[in-house]
Backbone as CSV, one residue per row, in Angstrom:
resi,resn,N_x,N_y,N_z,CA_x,CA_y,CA_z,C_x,C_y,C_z
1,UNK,56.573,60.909,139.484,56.114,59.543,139.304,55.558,58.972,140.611
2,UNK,56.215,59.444,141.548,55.975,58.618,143.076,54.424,59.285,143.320
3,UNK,54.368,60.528,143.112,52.742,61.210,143.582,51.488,60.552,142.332
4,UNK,52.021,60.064,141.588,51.021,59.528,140.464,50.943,58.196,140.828
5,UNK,52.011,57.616,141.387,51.759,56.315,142.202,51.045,55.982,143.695
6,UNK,51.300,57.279,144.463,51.105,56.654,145.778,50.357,58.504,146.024
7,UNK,49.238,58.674,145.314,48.845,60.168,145.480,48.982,60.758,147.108
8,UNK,48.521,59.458,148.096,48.580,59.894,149.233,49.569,60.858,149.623
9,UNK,50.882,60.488,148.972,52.416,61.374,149.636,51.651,63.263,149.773
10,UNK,50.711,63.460,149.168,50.406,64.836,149.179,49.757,65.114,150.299
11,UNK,49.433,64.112,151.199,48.703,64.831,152.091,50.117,65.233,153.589
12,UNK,51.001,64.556,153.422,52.114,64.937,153.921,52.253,66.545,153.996
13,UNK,51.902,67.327,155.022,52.195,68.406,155.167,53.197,69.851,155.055
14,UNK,54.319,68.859,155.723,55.548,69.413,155.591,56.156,69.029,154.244
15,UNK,56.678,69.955,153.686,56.822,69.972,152.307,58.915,69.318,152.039
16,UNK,58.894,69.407,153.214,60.453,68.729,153.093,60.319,67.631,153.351
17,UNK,59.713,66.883,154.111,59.619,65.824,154.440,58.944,64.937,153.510
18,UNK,57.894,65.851,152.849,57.019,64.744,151.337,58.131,64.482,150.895
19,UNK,58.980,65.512,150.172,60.114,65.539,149.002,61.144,64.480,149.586
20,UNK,61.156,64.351,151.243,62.169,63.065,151.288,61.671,62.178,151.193
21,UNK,60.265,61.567,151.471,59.397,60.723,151.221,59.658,59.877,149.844
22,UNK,59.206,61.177,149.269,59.564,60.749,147.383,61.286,60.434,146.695
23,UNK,62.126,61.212,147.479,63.709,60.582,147.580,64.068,59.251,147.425
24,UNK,63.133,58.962,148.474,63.652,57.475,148.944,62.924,56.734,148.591
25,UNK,61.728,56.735,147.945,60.945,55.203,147.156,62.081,55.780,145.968
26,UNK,62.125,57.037,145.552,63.096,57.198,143.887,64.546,56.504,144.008
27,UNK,64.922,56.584,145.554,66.720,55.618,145.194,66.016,54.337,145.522
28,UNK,64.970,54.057,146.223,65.024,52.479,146.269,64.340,51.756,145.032
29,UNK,63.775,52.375,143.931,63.388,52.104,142.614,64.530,51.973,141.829
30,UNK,65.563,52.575,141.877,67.085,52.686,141.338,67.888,51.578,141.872
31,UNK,67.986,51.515,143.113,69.212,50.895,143.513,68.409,49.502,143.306
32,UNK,67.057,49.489,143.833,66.680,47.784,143.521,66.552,47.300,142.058
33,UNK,67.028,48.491,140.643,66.960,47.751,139.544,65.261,47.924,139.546
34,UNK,64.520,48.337,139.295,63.428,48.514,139.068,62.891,49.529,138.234
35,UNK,63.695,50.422,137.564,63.531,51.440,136.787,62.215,50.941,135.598
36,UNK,63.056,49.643,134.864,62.062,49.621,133.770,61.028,48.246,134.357
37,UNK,60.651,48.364,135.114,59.613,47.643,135.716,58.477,48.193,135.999
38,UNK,57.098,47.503,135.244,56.095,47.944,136.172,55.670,47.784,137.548
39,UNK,55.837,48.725,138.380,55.787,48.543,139.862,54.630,48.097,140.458
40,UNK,53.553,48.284,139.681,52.296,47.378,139.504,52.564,45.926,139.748
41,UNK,53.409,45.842,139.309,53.436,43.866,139.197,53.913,43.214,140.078
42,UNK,55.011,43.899,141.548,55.629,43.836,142.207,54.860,42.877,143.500
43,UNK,54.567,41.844,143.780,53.924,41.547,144.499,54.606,42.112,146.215
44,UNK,53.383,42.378,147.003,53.240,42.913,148.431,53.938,42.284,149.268
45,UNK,54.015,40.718,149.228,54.505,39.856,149.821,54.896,38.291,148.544
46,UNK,55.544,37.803,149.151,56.179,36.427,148.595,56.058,35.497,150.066
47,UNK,55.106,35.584,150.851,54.938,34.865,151.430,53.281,33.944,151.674
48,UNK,52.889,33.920,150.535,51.668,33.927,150.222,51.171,34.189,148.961
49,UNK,50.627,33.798,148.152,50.352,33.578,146.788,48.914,34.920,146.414
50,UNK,49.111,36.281,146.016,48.186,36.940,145.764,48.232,37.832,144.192
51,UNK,47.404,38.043,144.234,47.175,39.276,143.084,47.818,40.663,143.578
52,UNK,47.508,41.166,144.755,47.579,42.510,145.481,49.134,42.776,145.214
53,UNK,49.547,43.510,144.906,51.091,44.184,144.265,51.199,45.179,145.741
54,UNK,52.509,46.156,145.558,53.070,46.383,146.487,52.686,47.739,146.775
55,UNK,52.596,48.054,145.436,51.730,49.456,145.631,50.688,49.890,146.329
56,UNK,49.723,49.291,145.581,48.056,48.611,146.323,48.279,48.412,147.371
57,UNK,48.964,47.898,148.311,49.216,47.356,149.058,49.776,48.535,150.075
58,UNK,51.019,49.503,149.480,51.175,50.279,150.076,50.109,51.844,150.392
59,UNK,49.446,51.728,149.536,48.500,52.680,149.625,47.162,52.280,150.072
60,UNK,46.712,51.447,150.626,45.695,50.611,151.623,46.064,51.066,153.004
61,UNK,47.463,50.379,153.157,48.256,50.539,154.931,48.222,52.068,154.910
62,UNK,48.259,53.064,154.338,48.098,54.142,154.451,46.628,54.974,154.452
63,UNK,46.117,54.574,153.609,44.813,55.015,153.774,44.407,54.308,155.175
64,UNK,44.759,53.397,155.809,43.641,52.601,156.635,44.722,53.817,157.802
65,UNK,45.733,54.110,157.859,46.829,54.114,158.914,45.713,56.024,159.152
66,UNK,45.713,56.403,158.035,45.427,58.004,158.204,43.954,57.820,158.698
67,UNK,43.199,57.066,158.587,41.790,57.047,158.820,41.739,57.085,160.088
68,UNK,42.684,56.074,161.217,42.715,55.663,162.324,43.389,56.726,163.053
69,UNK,44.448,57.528,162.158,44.862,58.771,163.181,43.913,59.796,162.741
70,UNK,43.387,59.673,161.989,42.200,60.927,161.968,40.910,60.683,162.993
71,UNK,41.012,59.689,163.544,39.730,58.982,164.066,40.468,59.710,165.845
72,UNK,41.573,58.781,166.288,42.078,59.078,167.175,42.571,60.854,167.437
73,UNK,43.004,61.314,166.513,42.764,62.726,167.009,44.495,63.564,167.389
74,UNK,45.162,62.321,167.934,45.914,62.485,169.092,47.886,62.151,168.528
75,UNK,47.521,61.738,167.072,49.088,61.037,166.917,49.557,62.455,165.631
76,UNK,50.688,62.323,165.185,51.475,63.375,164.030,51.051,62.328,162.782
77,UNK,50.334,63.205,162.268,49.942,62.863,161.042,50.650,62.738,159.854
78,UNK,52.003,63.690,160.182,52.871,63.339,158.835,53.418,62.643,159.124
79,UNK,53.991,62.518,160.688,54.827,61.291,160.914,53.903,59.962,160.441
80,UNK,52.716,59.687,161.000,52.066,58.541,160.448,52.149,58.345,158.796
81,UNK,51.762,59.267,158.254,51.286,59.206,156.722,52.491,58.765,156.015
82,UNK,53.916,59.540,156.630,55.538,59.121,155.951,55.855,57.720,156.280
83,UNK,55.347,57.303,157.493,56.242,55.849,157.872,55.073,54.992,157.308
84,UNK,53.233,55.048,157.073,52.956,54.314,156.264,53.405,54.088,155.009
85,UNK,53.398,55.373,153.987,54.140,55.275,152.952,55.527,54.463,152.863
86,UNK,56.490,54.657,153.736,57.453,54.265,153.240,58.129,52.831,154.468
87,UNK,56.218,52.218,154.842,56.636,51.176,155.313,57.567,49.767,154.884
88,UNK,56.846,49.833,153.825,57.561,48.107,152.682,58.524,49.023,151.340
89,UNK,58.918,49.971,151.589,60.194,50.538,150.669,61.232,49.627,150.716
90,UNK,61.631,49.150,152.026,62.782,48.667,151.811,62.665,47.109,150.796
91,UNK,61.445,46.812,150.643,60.955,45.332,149.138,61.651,45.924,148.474
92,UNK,61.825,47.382,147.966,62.575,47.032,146.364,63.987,46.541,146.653
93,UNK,64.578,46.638,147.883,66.090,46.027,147.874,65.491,44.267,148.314
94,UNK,65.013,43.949,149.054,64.897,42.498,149.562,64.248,41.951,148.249
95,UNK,63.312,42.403,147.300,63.347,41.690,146.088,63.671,41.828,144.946
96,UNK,63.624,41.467,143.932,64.415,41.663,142.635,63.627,40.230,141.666
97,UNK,63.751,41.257,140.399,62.980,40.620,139.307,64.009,39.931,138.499
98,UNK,63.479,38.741,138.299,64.112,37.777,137.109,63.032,37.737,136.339
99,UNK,63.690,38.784,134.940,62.895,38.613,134.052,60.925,39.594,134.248
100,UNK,60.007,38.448,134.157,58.792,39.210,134.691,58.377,38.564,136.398
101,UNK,59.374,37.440,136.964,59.274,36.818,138.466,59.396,37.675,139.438
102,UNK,59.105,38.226,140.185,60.095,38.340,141.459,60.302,37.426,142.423
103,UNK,61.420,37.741,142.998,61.908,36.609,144.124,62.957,37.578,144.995
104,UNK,62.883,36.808,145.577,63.908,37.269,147.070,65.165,37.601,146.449
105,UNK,65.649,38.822,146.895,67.476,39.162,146.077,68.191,38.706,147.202
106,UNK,69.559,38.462,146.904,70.240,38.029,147.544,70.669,38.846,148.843
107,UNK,70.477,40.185,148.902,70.439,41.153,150.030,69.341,40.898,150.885
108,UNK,68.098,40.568,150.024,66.670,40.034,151.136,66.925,38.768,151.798
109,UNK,67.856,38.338,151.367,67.922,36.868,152.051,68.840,37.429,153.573
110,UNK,69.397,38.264,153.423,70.106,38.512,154.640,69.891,40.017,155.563
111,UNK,68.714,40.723,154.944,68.742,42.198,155.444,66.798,42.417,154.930
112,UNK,66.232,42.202,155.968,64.822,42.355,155.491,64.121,43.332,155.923
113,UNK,63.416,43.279,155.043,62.751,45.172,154.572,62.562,45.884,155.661
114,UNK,62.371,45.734,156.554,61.986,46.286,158.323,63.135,47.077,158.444
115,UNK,64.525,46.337,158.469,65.854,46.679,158.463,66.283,47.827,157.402
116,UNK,66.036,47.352,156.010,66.478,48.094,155.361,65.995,49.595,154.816
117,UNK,64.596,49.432,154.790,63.911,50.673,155.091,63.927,51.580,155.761
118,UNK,64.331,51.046,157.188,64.614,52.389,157.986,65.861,52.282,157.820
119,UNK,66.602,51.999,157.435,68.161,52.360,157.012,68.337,53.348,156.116
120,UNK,67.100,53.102,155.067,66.723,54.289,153.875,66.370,55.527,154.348
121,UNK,65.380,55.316,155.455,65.545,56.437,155.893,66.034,57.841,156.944
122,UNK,66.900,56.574,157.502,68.573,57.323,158.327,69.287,57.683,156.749
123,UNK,69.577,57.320,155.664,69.913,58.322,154.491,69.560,58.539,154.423
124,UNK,68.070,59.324,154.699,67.726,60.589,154.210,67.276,61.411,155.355
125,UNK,68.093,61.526,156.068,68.067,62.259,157.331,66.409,62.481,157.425
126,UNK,65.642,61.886,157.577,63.997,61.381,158.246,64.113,61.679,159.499
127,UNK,63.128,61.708,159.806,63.039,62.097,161.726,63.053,60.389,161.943
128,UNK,63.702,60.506,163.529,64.336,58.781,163.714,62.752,58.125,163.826
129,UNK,61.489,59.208,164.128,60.427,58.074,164.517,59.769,57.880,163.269
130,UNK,59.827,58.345,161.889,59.977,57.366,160.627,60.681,56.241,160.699
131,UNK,62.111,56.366,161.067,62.799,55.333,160.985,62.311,53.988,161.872
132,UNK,61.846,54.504,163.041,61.692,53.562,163.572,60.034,52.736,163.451
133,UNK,59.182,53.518,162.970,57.552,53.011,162.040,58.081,52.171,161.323
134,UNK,59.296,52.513,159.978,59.591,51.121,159.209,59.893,50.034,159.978
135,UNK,60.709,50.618,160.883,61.490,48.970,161.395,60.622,48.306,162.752
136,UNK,59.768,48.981,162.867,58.864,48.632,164.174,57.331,48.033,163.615
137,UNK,57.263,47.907,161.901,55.776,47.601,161.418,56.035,46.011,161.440
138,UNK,56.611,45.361,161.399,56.750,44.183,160.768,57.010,43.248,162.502
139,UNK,57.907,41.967,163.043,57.906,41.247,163.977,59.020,41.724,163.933
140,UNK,59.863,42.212,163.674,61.011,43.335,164.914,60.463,44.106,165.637
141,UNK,59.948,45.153,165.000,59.104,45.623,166.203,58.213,44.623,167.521
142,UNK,58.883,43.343,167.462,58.026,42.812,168.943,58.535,43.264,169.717
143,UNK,60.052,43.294,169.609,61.769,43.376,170.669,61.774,45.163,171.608
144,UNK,61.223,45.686,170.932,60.949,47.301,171.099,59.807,47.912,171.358
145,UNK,59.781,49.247,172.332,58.510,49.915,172.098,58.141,50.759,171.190
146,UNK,56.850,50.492,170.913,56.490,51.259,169.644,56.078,52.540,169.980
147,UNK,56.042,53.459,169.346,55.681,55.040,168.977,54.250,54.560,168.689
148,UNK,53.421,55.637,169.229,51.889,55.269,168.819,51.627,55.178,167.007
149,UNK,52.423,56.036,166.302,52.252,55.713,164.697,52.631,54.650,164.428
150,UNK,53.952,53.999,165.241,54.200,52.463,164.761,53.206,51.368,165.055
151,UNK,52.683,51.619,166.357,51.306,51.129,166.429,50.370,50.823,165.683
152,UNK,49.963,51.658,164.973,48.722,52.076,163.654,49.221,51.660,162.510
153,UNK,50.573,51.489,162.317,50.762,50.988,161.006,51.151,49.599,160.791
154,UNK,51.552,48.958,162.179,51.983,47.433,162.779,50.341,47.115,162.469
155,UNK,49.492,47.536,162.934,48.174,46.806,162.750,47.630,47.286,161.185
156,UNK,47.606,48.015,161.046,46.876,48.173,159.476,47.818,47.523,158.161
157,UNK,49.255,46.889,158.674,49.579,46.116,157.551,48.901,45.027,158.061
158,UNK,49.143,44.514,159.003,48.722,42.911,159.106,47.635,42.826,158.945
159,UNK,46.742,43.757,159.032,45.157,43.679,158.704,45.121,43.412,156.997
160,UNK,45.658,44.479,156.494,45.916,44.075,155.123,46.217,42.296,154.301
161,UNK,47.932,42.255,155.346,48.208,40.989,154.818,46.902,39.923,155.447
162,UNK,46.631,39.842,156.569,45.641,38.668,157.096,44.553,38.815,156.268
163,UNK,43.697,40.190,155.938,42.678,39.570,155.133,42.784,38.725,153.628
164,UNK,44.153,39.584,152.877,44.367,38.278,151.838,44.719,37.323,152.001
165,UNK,45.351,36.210,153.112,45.384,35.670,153.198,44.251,34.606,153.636
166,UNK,43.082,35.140,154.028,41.898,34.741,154.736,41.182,34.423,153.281
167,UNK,41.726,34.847,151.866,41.291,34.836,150.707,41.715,33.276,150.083
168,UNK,42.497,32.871,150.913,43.506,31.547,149.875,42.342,30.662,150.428
């Protein structure tokens, strides 16, 4: 289901590392209660009023993230391609659907996706500089230095979120 969603996960090289890739959007689809949800509908953000879902959304920051290390020449490509993918994983725990709404779950109110994502992926024994792309894409990563993939994927979300927002 995850490669029919987010086809990119195939260009992931290492073949253990796709399969943890796909692990961990599959427990965070589970544990966030999202099974019978279309993940389509999931909006990207709740901080800003859009159409763009989380998916879309996650497979943009990735396409834009692989373009820029293909351009540059110089960074790990699976490491990039895994921590784009499984940058905003940790949304399915920080939100939760009422009904066809989503809104903030009561875990997002106190543990946000930066955090919990790379927490997802210290369970799944990930190399720590996945872990640290999730938790270094978002304004935690100000506090820390970034890994050049956290780099590329800190800018190709916000490029993402700023241009829809440049839409309102």
């Amino acid at each position: 289901m995850i490669e029919q969603l987010i086809p990119e996960i195939n260009e992931i090289q290492n073949e253990e590392l796709r399969e943890k890739v796909k692990q961990v959007w599959e427990y965070a689809i589970r544990e966030g209660g999202w099974e019978n949800f279309d993940l389509n509908k999931i909006p990207f953000t709740l901080l800003i009023p859009t159409e763009r879902d989380l998916i879309t959304h996650t497979r943009m920051v990735t396409k834009m993230a692989m373009a820029v290390g293909r351009t540059r020449g110089d960074v790990d490509m699976d490491l990039l391609t895994a921590g784009a993918i499984l940058h905003d994983v940790g949304k399915l725990l920080e939100f939760k659907h009422d009904g066809e709404k989503v809104i903030k779950s009561e875990y997002g109110t106190h543990i946000r996706h930066p955090v919990s994502g790379a927490m997802l992926a210290e369970k799944f024994n990930l190399p720590w500089q996945i872990a640290h792309i999730i938790a270094a894409h978002s304004k935690e990563g100000e506090f820390i230095k970034r890994i050049p993939e956290a780099v590329i994927v800190n800018h190709c979300d916000f490029t993402d979120f700023h241009i829809e927002k440049s839409k309102l």
